[in-house]
C-alpha positions in Angstrom: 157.7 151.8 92.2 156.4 155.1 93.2 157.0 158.0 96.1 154.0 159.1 98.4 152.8 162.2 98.5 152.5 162.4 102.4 155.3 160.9 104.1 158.3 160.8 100.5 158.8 157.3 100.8 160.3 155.3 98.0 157.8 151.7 97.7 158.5 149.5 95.7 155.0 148.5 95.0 152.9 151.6 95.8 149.7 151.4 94.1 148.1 154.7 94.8 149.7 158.7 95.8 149.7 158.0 99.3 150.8 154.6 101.3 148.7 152.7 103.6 150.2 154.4 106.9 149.3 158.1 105.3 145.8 157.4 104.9 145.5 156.3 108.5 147.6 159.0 110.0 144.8 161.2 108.8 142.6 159.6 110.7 144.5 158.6 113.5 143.9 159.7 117.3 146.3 158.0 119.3 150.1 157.9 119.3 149.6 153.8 118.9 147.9 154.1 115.5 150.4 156.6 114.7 154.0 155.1 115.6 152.2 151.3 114.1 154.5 149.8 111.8 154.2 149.6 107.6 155.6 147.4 104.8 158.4 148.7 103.3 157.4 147.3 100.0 153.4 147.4 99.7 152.9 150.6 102.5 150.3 148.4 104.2 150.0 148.6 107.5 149.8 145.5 109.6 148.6 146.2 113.6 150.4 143.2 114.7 153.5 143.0 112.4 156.7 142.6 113.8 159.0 143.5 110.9 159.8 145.9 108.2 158.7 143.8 105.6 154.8 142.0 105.3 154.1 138.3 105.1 153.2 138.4 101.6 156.5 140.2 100.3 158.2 138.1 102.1 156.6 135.0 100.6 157.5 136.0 97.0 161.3 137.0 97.8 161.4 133.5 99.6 162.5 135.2 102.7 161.0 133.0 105.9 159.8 134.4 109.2 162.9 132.9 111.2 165.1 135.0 109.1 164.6 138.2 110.8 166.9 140.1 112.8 166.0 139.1 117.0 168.1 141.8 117.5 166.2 144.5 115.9 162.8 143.5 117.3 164.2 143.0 121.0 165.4 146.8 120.7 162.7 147.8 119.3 160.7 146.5 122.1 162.6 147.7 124.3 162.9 151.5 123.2 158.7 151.1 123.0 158.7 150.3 126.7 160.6 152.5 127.8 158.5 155.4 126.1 155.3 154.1 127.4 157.2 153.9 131.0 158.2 157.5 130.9 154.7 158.6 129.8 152.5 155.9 132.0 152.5 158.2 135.0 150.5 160.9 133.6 147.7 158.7 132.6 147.0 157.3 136.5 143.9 158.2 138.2 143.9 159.6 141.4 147.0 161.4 141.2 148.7 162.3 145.0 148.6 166.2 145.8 152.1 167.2 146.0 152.9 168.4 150.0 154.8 171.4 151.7 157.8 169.8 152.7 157.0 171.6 155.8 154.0 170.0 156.5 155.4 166.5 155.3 158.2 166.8 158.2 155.5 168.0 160.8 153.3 165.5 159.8 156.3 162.6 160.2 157.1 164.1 163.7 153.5 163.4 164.6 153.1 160.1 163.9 156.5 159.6 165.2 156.1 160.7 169.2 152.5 159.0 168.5 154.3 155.8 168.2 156.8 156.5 170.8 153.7 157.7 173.1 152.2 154.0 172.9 155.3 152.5 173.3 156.1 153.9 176.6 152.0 153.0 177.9 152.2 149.7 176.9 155.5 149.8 178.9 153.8 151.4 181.7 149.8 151.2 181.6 149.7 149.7 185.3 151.5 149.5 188.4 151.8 147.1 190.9 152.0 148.8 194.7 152.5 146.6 197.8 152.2 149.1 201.0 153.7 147.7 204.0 152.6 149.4 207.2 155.0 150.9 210.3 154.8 153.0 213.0 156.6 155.0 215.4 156.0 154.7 219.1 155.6 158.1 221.1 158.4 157.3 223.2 160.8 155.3 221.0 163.1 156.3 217.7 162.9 152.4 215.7 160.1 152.1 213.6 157.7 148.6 214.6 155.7 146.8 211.8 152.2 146.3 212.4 150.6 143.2 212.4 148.4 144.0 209.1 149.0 141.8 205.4 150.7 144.2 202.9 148.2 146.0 200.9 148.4 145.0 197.0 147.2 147.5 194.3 146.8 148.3 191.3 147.4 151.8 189.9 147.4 152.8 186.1 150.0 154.8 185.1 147.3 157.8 184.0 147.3 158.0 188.0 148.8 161.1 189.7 150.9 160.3 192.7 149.1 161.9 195.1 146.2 159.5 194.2 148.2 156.7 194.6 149.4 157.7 198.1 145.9 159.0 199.5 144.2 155.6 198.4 147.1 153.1 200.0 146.9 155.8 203.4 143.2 156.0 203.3 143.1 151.9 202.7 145.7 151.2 205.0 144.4 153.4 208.3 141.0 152.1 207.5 142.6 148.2 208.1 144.1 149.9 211.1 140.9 150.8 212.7 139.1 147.5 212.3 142.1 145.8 214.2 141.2 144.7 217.9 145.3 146.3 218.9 143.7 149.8 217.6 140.5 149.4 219.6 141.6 147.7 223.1 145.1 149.6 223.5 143.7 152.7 222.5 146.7 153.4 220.1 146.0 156.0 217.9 148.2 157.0 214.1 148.4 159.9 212.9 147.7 159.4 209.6 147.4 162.8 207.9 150.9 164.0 208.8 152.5 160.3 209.5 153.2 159.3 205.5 156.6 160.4 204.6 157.7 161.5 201.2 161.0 160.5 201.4 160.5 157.2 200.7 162.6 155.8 197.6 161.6 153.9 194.8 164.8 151.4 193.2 165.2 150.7 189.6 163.9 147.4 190.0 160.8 148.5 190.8 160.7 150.2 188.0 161.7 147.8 185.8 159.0 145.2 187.1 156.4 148.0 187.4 156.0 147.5 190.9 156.2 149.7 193.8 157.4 148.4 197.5 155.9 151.3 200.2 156.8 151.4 203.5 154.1 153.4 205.3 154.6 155.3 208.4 152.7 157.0 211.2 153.1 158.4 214.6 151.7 157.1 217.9 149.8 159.9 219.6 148.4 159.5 223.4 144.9 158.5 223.5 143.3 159.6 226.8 140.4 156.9 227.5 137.8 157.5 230.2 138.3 154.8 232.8 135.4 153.4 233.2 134.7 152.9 229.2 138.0 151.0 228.9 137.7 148.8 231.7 134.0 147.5 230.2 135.5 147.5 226.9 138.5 145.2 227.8 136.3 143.3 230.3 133.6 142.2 227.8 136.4 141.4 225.0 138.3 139.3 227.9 134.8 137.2 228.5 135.1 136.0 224.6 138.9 135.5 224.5 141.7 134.3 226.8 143.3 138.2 227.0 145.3 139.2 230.0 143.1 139.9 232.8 145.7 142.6 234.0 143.7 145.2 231.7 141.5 145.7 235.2 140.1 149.1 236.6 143.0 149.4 239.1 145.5 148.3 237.2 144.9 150.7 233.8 146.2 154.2 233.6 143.9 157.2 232.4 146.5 157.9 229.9 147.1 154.7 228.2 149.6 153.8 225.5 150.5 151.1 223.2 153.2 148.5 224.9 154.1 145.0 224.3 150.7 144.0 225.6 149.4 145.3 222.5 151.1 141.9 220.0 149.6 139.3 223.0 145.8 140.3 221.7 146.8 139.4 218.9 145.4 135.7 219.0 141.7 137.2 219.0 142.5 137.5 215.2 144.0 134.6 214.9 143.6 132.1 211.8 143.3 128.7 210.5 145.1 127.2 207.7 143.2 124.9 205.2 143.8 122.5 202.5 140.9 122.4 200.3 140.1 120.7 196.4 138.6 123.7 194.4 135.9 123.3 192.0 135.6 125.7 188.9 133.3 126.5 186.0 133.8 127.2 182.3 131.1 128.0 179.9 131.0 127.6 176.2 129.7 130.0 173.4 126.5 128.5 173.8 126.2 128.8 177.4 126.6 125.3 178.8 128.5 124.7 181.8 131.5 122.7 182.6 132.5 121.5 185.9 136.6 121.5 186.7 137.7 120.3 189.8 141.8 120.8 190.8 143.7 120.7 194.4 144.7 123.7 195.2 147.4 124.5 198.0 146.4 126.6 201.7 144.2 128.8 202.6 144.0 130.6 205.2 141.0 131.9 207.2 140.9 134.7 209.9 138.4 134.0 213.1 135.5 136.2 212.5 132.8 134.3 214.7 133.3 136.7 217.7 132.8 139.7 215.9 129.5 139.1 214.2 127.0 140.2 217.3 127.6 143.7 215.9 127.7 142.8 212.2 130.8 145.4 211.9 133.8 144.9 209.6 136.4 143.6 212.3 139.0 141.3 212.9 137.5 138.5 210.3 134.5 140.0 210.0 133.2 141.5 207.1 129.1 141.0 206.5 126.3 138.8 207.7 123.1 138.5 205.3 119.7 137.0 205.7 121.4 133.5 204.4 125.1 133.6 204.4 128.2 135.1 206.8 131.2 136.6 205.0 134.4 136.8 205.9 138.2 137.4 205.3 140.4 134.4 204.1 143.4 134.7 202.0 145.5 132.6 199.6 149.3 133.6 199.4 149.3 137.7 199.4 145.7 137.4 197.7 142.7 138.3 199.3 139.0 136.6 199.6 136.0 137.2 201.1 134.9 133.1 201.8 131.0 132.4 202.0 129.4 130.0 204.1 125.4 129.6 205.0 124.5 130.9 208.4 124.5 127.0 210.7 120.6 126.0 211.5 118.5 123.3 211.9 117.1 123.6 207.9 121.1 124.0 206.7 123.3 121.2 206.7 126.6 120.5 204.6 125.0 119.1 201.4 122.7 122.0 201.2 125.3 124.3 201.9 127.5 122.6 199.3 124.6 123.1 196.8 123.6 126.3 197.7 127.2 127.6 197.0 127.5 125.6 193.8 124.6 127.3 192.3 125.4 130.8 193.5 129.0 130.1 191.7 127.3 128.7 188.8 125.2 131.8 188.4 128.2 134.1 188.7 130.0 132.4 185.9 126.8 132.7 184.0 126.2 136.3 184.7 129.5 136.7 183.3 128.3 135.5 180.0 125.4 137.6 179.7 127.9 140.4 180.3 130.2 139.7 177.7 127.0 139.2 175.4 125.9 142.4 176.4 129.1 143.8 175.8 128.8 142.7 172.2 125.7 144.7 171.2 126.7 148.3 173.8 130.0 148.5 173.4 130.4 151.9 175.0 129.5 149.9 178.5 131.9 148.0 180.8 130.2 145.4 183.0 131.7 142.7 184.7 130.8 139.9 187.3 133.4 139.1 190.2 133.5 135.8 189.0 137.3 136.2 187.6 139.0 133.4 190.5 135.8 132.9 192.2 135.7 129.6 193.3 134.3 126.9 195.9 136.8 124.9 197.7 136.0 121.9 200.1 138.7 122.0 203.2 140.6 118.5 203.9 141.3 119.2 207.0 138.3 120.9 208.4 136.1 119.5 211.6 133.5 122.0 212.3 133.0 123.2 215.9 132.2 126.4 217.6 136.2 127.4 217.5 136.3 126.8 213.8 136.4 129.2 211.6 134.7 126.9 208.8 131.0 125.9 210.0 131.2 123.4 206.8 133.8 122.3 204.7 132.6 123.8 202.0 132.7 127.6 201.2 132.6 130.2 198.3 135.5 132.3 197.6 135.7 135.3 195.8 138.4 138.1 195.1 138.2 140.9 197.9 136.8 144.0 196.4 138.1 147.3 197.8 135.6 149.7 197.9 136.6 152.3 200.0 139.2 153.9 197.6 137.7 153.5 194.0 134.3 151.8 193.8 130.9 152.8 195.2 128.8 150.1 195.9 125.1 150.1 194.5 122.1 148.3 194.2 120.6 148.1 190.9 117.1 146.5 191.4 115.4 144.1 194.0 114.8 140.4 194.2 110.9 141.5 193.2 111.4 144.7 192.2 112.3 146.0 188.9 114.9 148.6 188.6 113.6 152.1 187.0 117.3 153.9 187.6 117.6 157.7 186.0 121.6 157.5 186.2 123.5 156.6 183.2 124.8 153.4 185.4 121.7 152.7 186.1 120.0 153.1 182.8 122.9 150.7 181.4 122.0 148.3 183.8 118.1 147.9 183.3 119.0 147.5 179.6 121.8 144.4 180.5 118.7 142.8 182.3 116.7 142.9 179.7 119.3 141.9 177.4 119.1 138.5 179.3 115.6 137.7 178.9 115.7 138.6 175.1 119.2 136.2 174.9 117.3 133.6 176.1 114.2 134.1 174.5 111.9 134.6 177.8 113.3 131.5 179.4 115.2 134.1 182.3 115.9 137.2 183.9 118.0 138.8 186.1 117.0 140.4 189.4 118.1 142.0 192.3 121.4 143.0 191.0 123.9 144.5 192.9 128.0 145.4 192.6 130.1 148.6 192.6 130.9 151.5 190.3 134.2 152.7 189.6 134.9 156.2 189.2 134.9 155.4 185.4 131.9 154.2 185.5 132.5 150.7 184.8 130.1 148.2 187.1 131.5 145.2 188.5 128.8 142.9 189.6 128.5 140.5 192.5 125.5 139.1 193.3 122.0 138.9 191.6 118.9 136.2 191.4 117.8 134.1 188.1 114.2 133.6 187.6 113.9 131.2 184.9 111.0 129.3 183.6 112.2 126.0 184.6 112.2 127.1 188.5 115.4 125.1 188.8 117.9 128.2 189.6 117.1 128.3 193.5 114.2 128.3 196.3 114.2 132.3 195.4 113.4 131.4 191.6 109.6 132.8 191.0 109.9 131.2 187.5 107.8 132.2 184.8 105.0 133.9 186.9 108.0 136.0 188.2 109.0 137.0 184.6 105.5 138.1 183.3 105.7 139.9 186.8 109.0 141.4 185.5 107.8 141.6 182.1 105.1 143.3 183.3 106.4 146.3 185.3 109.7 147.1 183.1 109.6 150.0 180.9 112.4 150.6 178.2 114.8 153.2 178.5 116.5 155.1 175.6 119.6 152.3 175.6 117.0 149.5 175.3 115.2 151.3 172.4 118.9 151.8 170.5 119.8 148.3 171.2 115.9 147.2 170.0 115.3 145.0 172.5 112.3 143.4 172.7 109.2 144.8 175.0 106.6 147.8 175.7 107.5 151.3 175.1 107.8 153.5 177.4 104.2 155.4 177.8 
């Protein structure tokens, strides 16, 4: 039995001046070695013991391991962990700097009216308006409705108000002015001072994010030179059954709009359709699908009169060297339908074909753009091809009256471009483009996209579409020439893309998108 020196222990069996834990204290460097528990009776210090008193010791006074006191050990655990608890804190890494309150509470506020911020857009990114045209006669107090479709828009909710107001005005008295009652009765709107503010907008409008506009304007007296009216109402009379009262003796110098204006009506008359409508889808891979559904009406305005001219009116809207356009619409939705011009080298299965493959390369277009889209993501290009279909009409018997020349036609959504697009043309069925613009840049890269996609097997020509005051494109029409030559009688195949190959120079977005193909010299 002795007392060490160090700590003044009394051990039963201490050997030496100073126990076991003593001699390691002196060398110890962490609270662990130093709080690590010794016999009571030899001072040796075990690292894994879990009692006062060693295995050996223990063994000679006969006491066994299950003999200890669960008690003792579970508090002494227990008062270990919650040291190393109190203390673990101040050994983490990366320790948070502590904040100005102030700043914390600023800083909460932020993110706070961010959130609320987003909220309220995705409550009220975009905005239905349907305008809905009046006018007031010069000599009358009631308000009459023009025969015009309502006018359906989008607006996003960034818009100001006097945006949305000039483009359904401007959009509306352009319709106006394209109408045979504007031209023959020589009524004229005022539509700069006609548009009243005081219309009202109801909460359910709101709540629907839609806005119903009436739109007003004032009849003013046209005076029309007498001669000029009665050969303008005389050569309209020889293509339609109009009133033959509109003579030179019978027509006043200072003529206004009457009742007579709602019977020329019928020169814009339409025909209603029934048609199947046949659909693409394409894969990830690029291969087409064919999807054919019934569909309900449609109906298609008489255009055939107004094309000696090639003007936007009544039906009308384009011819091309191929293919007449005009207006057709399906509920409130509007189309422009496309048919092949009738000749002796056109007849329905051609037409059918023809339209099938111009549909086919739309939806494909679309892929390339969504490709594209992948690798320049800071450009927006699209292909009308979004409800783009071709229908065949049930109901249709082709004549000179008709406003179908086949029963087959392409229809695609009605793009607006006299408010927010600007329609362009990119390159030429032979010509490559070589645009300075940013558009235009963005564009000679997408076509060159396509022939690296493809590996050389195609490219895009002659595209054309419009440009939104964004600068997002949306594309309608362009030519494939591929090296199979199957894509249409325009397809130049692979001469056409060495040709192509041959005269394109990459710009500085082809270079950062390292597409394949000589450098610009």
């Amino acid at each position: 039995m002795g007392v060490c020196s160090g700590c003044a222990i009394l051990f039963r069996n201490l050997a030496e001046e100073k126990c076991m834990k003593c001699k390691k204290l002196s060398k110890a460097s962490s609270a662990v070695e130093r709080e690590a528990i010794e016999c009571e009776v030899c001072s040796v210090v075990f690292p894994f013991m879990k009692n006062v008193l060693c295995g050996a010791y223990r063994e000679q006074t006969g006491l066994s391991s299950t003999a200890s006191s669960t008690s003792t050990t579970a508090d002494e655990i227990l008062s270990r962990t919650a040291i190393f608890q109190a203390s673990a804190n101040q050994h983490r890494l990366n320790q948070p700097m502590t904040k100005n309150k102030g700043l914390q509470a600023a800083e909460a506020a932020r993110i706070k009216a961010k959130i609320t911020c987003l909220q309220k857009q995705a409550k009220a990114d975009v905005v239905t308006v349907e305008a809905t045209f009046f006018y007031y006669p010069k000599n009358g107090n009631a308000a009459k409705k023009a025969q015009l479709l309502p006018d359906f828009k989008k607006y996003f909710g960034s818009d100001s108000a006097k945006s949305l107001l000039d483009g359904t005005r401007n959009t509306l008295a352009k319709t106006w002015s394209t109408t045979p009652s504007a031209n023959i009765n020589g009524l004229k709107l005022n539509f700069e001072d006609g548009l009243r503010s005081e219309s009202k907008v109801s909460d359910g409008d709101f709540k629907d994010r839609k806005l119903s506009l009436r739109v007003y304007a004032h009849e003013v007296l046209l005076i029309v030179d007498d001669e000029d009216l009665y050969y303008q109402s005389a050569q309209l009379s020889a293509c339609h059954s109009v009133a033959r009262s509109m003579s030179r003796n019978q027509t006043s110098t200072k003529h206004k709009a009457s009742g007579s204006m709602y019977s020329f009506i019928s020169a814009i008359n339409s025909l209603i359709y029934e048609f199947n409508r046949t659909t693409f889808t394409i894969d990830a891979a690029g291969n087409l699908a064919e999807v054919i559904s019934y569909n309900k009406e449609i109906e298609i305005k008489s255009w055939c009169q107004f094309t000696t001219d090639n003007k936007v009116e009544g039906g009308n809207l384009s011819k091309g060297a191929t293919k007449f356009a005009f207006m057709g619409c399906i509920g409130c939705k509007m189309y422009a339908i496309f048919q092949c011009g009738v000749s002796s080298q056109v007849n329905k299965a051609s037409n059918y074909a023809d339209l099938i493959a111009e549909l086919r390369l739309l939806v494909l277009g679309q892929y390339f753009a969504e490709s594209f889209a992948v690798h320049a993501r800071t450009w927006y290009i699209c292909w009308n091809s979004e409800g783009t279909f071709v229908g065949k009409a049930r109901n249709c018997w082709p004549d000179e009256e008709s406003s179908l020349k086949f029963q087959s036609f392409l229809a695609t959504p009605l793009l607006d471009t006299s408010v927010l697009y600007t329609e362009c043309k990119f390159s030429g069925s032979i010509t490559v483009g070589h645009s300075v613009d940013v558009v235009g840049v963005a564009l000679d890269a997408y076509a060159h996209h396509t022939l690296v996609d493809h590996d050389g097997d195609m490219v895009l020509m002659d595209l054309q579409g419009v440009v939104g005051s964004d600068q997002s494109v949306i594309l309608f029409t362009y030519l494939i020439f591929s090296q199979t030559k199957d894509t249409g009688f325009y397809d130049q195949g692979i001469e056409g893309i060495e040709a192509w190959e041959k005269a394109h120079k990459c710009n500085k977005l082809c270079k950062q998108l390292k597409l394949k193909g000589k450098e610009v010299s």
